[in-house]
C-alpha positions in Angstrom: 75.1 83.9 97.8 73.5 87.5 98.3 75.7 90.2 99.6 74.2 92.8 101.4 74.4 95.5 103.6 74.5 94.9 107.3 70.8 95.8 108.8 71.3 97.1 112.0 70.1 96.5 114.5 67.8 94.2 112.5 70.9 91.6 112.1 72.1 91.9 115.7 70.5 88.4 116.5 72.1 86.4 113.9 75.3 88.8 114.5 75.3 87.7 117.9 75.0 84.0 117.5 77.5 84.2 114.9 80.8 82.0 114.9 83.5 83.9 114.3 85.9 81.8 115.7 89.3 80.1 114.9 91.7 76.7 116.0 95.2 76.8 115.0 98.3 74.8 115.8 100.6 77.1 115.0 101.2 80.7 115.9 103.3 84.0 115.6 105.9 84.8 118.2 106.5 88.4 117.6 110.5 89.4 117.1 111.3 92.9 118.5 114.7 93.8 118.5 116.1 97.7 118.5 114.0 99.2 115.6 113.7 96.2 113.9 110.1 94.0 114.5 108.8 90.3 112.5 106.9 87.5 113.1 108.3 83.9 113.4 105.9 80.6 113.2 106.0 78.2 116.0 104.2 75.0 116.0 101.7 74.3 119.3 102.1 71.3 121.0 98.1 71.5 121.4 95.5 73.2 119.1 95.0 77.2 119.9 91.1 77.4 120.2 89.7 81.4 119.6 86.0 82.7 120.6 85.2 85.9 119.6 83.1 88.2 122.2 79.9 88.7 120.2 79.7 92.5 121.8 82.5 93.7 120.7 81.8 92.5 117.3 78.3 93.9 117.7 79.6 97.4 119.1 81.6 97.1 115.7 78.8 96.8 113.5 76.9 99.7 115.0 79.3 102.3 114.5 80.9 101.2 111.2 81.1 103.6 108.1 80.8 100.6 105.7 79.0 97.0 106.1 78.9 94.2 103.8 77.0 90.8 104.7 76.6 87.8 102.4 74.0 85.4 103.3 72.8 82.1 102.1 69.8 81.9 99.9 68.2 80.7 103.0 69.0 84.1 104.7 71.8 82.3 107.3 74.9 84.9 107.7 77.9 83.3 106.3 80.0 86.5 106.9 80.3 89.9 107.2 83.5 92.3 106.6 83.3 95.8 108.3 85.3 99.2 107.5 85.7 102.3 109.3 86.9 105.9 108.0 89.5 107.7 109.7 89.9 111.5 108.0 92.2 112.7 110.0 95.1 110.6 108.2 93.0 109.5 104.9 92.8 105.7 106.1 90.3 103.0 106.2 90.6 100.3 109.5 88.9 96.7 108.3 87.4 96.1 111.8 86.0 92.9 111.4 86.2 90.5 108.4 84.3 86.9 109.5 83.8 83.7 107.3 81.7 81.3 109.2 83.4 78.1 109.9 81.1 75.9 107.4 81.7 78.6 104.5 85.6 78.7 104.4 87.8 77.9 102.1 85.4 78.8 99.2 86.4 82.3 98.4 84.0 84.4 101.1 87.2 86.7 102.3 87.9 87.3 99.0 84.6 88.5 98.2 84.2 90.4 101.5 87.5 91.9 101.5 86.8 93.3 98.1 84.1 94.8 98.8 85.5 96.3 101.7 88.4 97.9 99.6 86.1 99.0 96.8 84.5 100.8 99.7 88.0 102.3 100.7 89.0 103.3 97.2 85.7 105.6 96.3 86.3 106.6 99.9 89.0 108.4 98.4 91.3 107.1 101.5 95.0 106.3 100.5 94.9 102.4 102.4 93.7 99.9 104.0 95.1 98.7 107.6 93.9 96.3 110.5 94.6 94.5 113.4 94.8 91.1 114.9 96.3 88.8 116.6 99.5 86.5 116.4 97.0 83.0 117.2 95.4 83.9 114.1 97.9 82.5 111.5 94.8 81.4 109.3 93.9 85.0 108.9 97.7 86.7 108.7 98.1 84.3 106.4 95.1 85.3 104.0 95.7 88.7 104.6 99.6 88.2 103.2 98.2 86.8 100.4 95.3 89.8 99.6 98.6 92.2 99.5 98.9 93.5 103.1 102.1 94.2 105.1 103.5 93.5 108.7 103.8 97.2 110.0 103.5 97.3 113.8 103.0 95.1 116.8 101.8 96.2 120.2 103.2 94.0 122.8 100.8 95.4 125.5 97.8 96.3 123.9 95.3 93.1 124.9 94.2 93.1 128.2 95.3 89.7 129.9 92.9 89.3 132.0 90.4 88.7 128.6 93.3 87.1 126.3 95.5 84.2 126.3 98.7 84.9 126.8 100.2 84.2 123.3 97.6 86.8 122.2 99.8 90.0 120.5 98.4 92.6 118.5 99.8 92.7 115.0 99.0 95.6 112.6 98.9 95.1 108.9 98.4 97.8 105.8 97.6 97.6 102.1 97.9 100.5 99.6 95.3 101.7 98.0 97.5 104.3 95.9 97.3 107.8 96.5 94.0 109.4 96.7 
């Protein structure tokens, strides 16, 4: 495994045909009540099936501050994590964070997202957020795990006339420490 720094645009092809995508049966059903907000796991009475829209991880790529790729020794993309700066309130966003399908479960996050906070850190920014959605309880669940916390849903942020229904936007944050 060689990780690497994103080329771009030189990776776009590979980016592009890259799948980035998820099946769950289960997902979150976001609990809003007064000030108080969680997320309780249903099961599905039929798999969730995600696809990723390769141009908007593409649009991510070209803009990011930070890139990380790790590729086979054959040169075939197996993921990619990417980060972007915000100075205004000292904070990192992890934008996209992708394991291929054939490359899970073997400790690729891990990696990726390390590299992604050791980015954060000597970026001198104080943590380390990102978003998703409630269908993907494979990645809330690995990001739980890596240290991050529930801190904000937005009921009405997806579009639905490009998202299933069940699609919420979660937001979750992990301290890097002050800064």
């Amino acid at each position: 495994m060689n990780l690497r720094p994103i080329r771009w645009p030189a990776d776009a092809a590979q980016l592009q045909g890259f799948d980035a995508s998820y099946r769950t049966t289960t997902i979150y059903v976001p609990e809003v009540a007064d000030l108080s907000l969680g997320l309780r796991e249903v099961d599905l009475a039929e798999p969730f099936n995600k696809i990723y829209d390769s141009e908007d991880i593409l649009e991510s790529v070209a803009t990011a501050a930070f890139t990380v790729a790790a590729e086979s020794a054959g040169g075939v993309l197996e993921g990619f994590a990417v980060v972007n700066l915000h100075q205004w309130n000292r904070s990192a966003e992890l934008s996209a964070l992708f394991v291929a399908p054939g490359s899970r479960g073997r400790g690729l996050g891990r990696v990726l997202l390390a590299r992604a906070l050791e980015f954060a850190r000597a970026a001198g920014v104080r943590c380390l957020g990102l978003e998703t959605q409630t269908t993907n309880v494979p990645a809330i669940r690995f990001y739980r795990r890596m240290g991050f916390r529930l801190c904000g849903i937005h009921t009405a942020l997806y579009d639905p006339a490009r998202v299933a229904a069940q699609e919420v936007a979660v937001f979750f944050t992990r301290s890097l420490g002050e800064s």
